[in-house]
C-alpha positions, 0 to 999 in steps of 0.5 A: 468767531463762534462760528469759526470755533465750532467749526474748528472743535468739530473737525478736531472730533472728527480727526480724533474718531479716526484714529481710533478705528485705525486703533480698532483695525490694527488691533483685528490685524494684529489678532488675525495674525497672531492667531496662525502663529499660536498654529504653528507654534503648536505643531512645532510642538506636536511634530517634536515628540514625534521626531524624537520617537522616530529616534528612539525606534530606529536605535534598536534597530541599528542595535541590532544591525551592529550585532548581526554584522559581529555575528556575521563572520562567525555564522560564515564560519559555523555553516556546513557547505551547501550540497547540490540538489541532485545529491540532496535526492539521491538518499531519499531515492535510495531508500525509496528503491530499498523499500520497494525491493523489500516490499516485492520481497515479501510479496513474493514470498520466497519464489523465484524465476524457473522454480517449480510450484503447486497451484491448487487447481492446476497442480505443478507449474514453472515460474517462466517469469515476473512480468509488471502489467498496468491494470486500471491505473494501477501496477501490478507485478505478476508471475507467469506460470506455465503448465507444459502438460496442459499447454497453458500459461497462468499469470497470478499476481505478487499479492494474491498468491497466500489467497489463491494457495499458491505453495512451494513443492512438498519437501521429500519428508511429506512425500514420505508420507504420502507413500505411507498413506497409499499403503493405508486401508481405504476409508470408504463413507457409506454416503452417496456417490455425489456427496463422495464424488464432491469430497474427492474434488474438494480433496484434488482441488485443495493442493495438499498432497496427502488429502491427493494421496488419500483419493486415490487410496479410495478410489484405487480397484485391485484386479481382483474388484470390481472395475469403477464406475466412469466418474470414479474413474475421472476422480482417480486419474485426476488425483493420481496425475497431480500426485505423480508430477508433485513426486516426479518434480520433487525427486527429479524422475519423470512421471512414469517413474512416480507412477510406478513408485505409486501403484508399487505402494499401493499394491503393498496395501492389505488385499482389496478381494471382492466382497461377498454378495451379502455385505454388498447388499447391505451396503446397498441398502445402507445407501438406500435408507440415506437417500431416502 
């Protein structure tokens, strides 16, 4: 009977030590289950503010959605009718071609196609025509200025004609003037011929037509001097050829006529007799001591 007791207490032991890890692992469960929902209680949590914000950010924006869609029709109707492209340009062209014209203007300065004009080192020419030539990349508008007496034709650019001393013809005061100036006393340096004979072109080849009109006062020999030397000779033949067609095309005479109108001047001069054989050769012995 002890024995049957023993036997019995211990298989009640046994039954009461199970329940207790049944206990324990319930309990294990119910902790690793309970520890996922504390989780998702926590990002519902954190989720909610964030979904609020998305509310709060997207109201200014519907604001202001609204506003623009009661603005709308009055914008609609405070805009000016879109132009065309086309149109939009053409201003723009405009005053790009006025700009240029009086750019052209200017450089030209006054001449004109068929005028007459003084270039200094060839005397009267015509403007023939304006031709634009592309030089290096770059256009260039020139004029053709053709010298009939000479047979040659010159062409000068627009922009380079204050630098070159290009000029109008001389009005008929200045011709006046010159005529004066023929009728003047002859100031003749006592200098050598070569410094002299440098001046006198210096004189043909600056286009003022009474610096032209004082070489050939200067060079001019009456009948009754000495006949000049061959240079001299050149000089005054140059000076009185750019003198007479200067005069001829301002007073519209041909040029015989201008160089008749020339010598008539001069013959009014005072009288160029020879010199008597003393003066000449104290002159000669003037000329004698500068070169020396």
């Amino acid at each position: 009977m002890q024995g049957r007791a023993s036997h019995a207490l211990t298989v009640a032991g046994k039954t009461r030590r199970h329940p207790s890890k049944k206990a324990a692992g319930t309990k294990k469960a119910s902790s690793t289950v309970s520890r996922p929902k504390k989780r998702t209680s926590g990002t519902s949590r954190r989720t909610a503010p964030a979904a609020r914000g998305t509310v709060r950010r997207v109201a200014p924006a519907a604001k202001a959605a609204a506003r623009r869609r009661k603005l709308a029709p009055q914008a609609s109707v405070r805009r000016k009718p879109v132009q065309p492209a086309a149109a939009r340009r053409k201003p723009a062209d405009e005053g790009a071609n006025s700009g240029m014209t009086i750019k052209k203007t200017t450089q030209r300065q006054g001449f004109k196609t068929g005028e007459f004009i003084v270039y200094p080192a060839h005397g009267v020419g015509q403007i023939t025509g304006i031709e634009e030539q592309e030089v290096a990349g770059v256009k260039l508008e020139l004029f053709v200025i053709s010298f009939v007496k000479d047979k040659m034709t010159l062409r000068v650019p627009t922009a380079k004609i204050a630098s070159v001393g290009m000029r109008k013809l001389a009005e008929p005061p200045q011709v006046k003037r010159a005529l004066e100036t023929l009728k003047g006393r002859a100031r003749i340096k006592r200098t050598m011929w070569s410094r002299r004979a440098q001046e006198y072109e210096a004189k043909i080849n600056s286009g003022d037509i009474n610096a032209i009109a004082e070489v050939v006062r200067d060079l001019y020999r009456s009948e009754t001097q000495p006949e000049q030397s061959y240079s001299e000779r050149q000089l005054y033949e140059a000076a009185l050829d750019r003198l007479s067609r200067e005069i001829a095309a301002v007073q519209r005479v041909t040029e015989t006529e201008a160089v008749k109108e020339i010598e008539a001047a001069l013959a009014k001069g005072p009288r160029r007799g020879a010199k008597p054989a003393e003066e000449a050769e104290a002159e000669e012995a003037v000329v004698e001591d500068e070169a020396a």
